[in-house]
C-alpha positions in Angstrom: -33.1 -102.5 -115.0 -32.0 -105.9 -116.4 -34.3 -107.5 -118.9 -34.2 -110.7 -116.5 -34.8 -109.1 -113.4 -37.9 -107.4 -115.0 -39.3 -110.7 -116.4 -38.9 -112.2 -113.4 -41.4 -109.4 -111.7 -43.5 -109.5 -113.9 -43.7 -113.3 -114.2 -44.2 -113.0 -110.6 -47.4 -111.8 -110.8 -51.0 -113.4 -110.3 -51.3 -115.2 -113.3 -54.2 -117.4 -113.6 -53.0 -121.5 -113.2 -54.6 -124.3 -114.8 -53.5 -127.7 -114.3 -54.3 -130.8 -115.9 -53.4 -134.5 -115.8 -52.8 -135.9 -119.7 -51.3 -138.8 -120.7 -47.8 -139.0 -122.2 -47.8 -141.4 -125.8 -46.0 -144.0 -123.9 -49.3 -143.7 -121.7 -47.3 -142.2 -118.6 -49.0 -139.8 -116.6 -48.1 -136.3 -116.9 -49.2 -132.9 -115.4 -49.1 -129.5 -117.6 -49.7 -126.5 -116.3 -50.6 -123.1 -117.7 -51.2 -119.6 -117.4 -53.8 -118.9 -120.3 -52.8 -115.0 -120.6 -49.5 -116.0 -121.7 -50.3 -118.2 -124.7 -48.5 -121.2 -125.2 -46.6 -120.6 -122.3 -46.3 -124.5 -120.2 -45.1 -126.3 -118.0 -44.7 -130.0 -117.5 -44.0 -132.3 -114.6 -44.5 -135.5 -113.0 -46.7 -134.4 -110.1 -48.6 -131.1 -109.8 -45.7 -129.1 -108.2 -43.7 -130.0 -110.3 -45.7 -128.6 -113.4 -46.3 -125.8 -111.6 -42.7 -125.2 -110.8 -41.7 -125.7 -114.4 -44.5 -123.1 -115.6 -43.3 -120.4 -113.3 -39.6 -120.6 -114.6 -41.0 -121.4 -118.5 -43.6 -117.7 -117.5 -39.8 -115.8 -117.0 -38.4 -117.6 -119.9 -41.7 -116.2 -121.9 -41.9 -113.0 -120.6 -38.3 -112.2 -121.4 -39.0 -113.1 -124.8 -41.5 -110.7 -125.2 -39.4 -107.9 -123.2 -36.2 -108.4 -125.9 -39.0 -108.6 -129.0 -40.3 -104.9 -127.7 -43.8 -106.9 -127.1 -46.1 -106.0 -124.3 -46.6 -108.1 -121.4 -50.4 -109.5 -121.0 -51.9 -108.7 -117.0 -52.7 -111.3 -115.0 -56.6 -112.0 -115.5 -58.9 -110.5 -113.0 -62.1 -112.1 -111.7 -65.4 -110.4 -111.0 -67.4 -111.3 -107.7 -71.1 -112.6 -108.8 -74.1 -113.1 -106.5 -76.5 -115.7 -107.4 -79.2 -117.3 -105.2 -78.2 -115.5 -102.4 -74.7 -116.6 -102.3 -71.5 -114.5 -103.3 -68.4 -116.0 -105.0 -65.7 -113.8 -106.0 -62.8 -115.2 -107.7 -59.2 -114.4 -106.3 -55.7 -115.5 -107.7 -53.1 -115.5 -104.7 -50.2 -117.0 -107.0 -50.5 -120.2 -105.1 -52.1 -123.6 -105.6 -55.0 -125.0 -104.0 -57.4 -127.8 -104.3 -59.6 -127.1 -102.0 -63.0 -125.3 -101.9 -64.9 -124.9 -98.8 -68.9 -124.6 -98.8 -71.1 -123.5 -95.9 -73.4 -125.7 -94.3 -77.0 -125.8 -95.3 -76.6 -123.9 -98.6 -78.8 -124.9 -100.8 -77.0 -123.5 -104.1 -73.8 -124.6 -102.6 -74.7 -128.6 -101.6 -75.9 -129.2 -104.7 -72.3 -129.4 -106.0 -70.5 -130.6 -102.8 -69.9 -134.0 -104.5 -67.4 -132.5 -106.8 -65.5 -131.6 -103.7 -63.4 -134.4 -101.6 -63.4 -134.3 -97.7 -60.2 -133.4 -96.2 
């Protein structure tokens, strides 16, 4: 198999995404975006999908690195599921972006941080 073709599946996998807004030095607003278990691997963009778009081609660009250099690949991090107060959270990573979280009505646990979440 080609060395491209295999980053490419691999980069395709669920890597964890982190995406913040920072400030360029001209003071321009600026997205990067990440995949912590592929160090220093970023991407950069305007908006959020467009960081995100530039990560995923920068996380073939990276892995194919590490294929040529004989260097192993790092898995995608996986979450645990945690019960606390009676309610269950497991952390999943489809691969695609979200900003929104839903919390059930009447949760005690829950509504004490429903004003970190915006109404849609």
């Amino acid at each position: 198999m080609d060395l491209r073709k295999k980053a490419e599946e691999l980069a395709a996998r669920p890597y964890t995404l982190t995406v913040v807004l920072d400030l360029t030095t001209d003071g321009d607003r600026i997205y990067l975006a990440s995949s912590p278990e592929l160090e220093g691997c970023m991407g950069q963009g305007d908006t959020r999908e467009n960081a995100i778009m530039d990560l995923e081609k920068a996380r073939g660009d990276y892995i194919q690195s590490l294929l040529e250099d004989g260097l192993s690949v790092p898995p995608p991090q996986t979450y645990p599921t945690f019960t606390t107060s009676g309610v269950s959270v497991t952390f999943t990573n489809t691969g695609e972006f979200s900003n929104k979280l839903t919390i059930k009505e009447n949760d005690p646990v829950a509504s004490k941080y429903s004003h970190l979440v915006s109404s849609t």
